[in-house]
N, C-alpha and C positions, 0 to 999 in steps of 0.2 A: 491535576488536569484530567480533563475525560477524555480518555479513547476517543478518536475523532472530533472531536469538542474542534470549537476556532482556536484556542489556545493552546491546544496539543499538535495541531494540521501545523500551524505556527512554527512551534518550536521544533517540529520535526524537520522543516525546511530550513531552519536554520542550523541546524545541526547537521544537516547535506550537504550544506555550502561550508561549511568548513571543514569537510572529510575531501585530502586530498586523494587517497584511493577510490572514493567515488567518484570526484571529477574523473579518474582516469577510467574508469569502469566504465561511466555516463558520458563516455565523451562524444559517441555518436547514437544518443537518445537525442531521439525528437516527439514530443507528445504528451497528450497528460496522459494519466493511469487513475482509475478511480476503485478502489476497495471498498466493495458493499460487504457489510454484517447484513444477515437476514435469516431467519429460522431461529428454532430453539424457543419459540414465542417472545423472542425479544424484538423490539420495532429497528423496524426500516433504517440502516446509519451510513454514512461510507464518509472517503476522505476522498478529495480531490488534489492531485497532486499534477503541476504542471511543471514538463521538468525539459529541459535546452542543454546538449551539448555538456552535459556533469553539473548542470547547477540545478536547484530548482530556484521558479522563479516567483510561483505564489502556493498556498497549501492553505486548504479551508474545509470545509464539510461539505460535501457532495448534494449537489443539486439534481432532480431527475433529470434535466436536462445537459446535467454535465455528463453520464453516463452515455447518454447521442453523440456527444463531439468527443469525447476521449477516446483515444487511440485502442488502449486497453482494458479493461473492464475483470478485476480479477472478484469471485462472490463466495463467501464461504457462512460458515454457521458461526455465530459469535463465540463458540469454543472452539472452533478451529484458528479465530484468528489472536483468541487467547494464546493458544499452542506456538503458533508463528511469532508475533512480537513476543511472546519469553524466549523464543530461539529452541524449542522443543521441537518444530518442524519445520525444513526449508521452503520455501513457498513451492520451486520448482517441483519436490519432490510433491507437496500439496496436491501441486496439479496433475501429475502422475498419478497419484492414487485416488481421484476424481475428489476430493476433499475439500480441493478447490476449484471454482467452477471460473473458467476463462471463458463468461460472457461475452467479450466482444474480444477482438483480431486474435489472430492467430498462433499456436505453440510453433510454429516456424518462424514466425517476426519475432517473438518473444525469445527463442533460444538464444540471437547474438549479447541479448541484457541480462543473462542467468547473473552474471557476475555482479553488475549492476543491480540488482534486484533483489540479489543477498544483501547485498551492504546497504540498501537500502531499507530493506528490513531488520536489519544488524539496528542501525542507526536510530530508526522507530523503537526500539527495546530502549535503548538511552533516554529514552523522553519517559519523564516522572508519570505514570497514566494509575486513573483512576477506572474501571470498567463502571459501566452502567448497571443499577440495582436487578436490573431483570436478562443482564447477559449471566450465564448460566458458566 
């Protein structure tokens, strides 16, 4: 399955909802989250992930316009987010060292889901991913 592909956004949603530690993590997330790859000369990609109270409820490839209505907006280089789903780097710590760029809301709404946001990228490493020929 490709990195963000329908098939990978899919199966990473389903694999959320059956992690009882994220429920509890995610228990007071409200909003989607959208992960853009961009740089490194590889094209334009992201996931769109809409997630309620520890579930998610739908996960597909990110639309421009989904980046407008999502809560949060995390942007990185497609080897950064290599790094992150193998679990080589925390997302939080990502953003901390500017590696990843939190385009839209805030590292102060984003602190109370650090926990949440691990495991959800924990979770994204489980899903079988094929990278795109021109992610670096």
């Amino acid at each position: 399955m490709l990195v963000f592909g329908p098939d990978w956004c899919a199966a990473w949603c389903a694999v959320l909802n059956t992690d009882p530690a994220y429920a509890e993590a995610a228990s007071t997330w409200e909003g989607a989250v959208v992960l853009v790859a961009e740089g490194d000369g590889a094209a334009r990609t992201g996931a769109w992930l809409d997630l309620h109270h520890g579930s998610c409820r739908e996960a597909r490839p990110a639309a421009p316009a989904d980046e407008v209505a999502a809560r949060f907006v995390l942007t990185a280089t497609p080897a950064v987010w290599r790094q992150v789903l193998g679990g080589a780097l925390a997302p939080l710590m990502g953003v901390m060292l500017g590696k990843i760029r939190l385009a839209k809301g805030g590292l102060t709404e984003l602190l109370p889901y650090v926990g949440a946001a691990k495991l959800m990228v924990e979770m994204a490493g489980r899903v079988p991913a094929a990278f795109p020929d021109d992610w670096p």
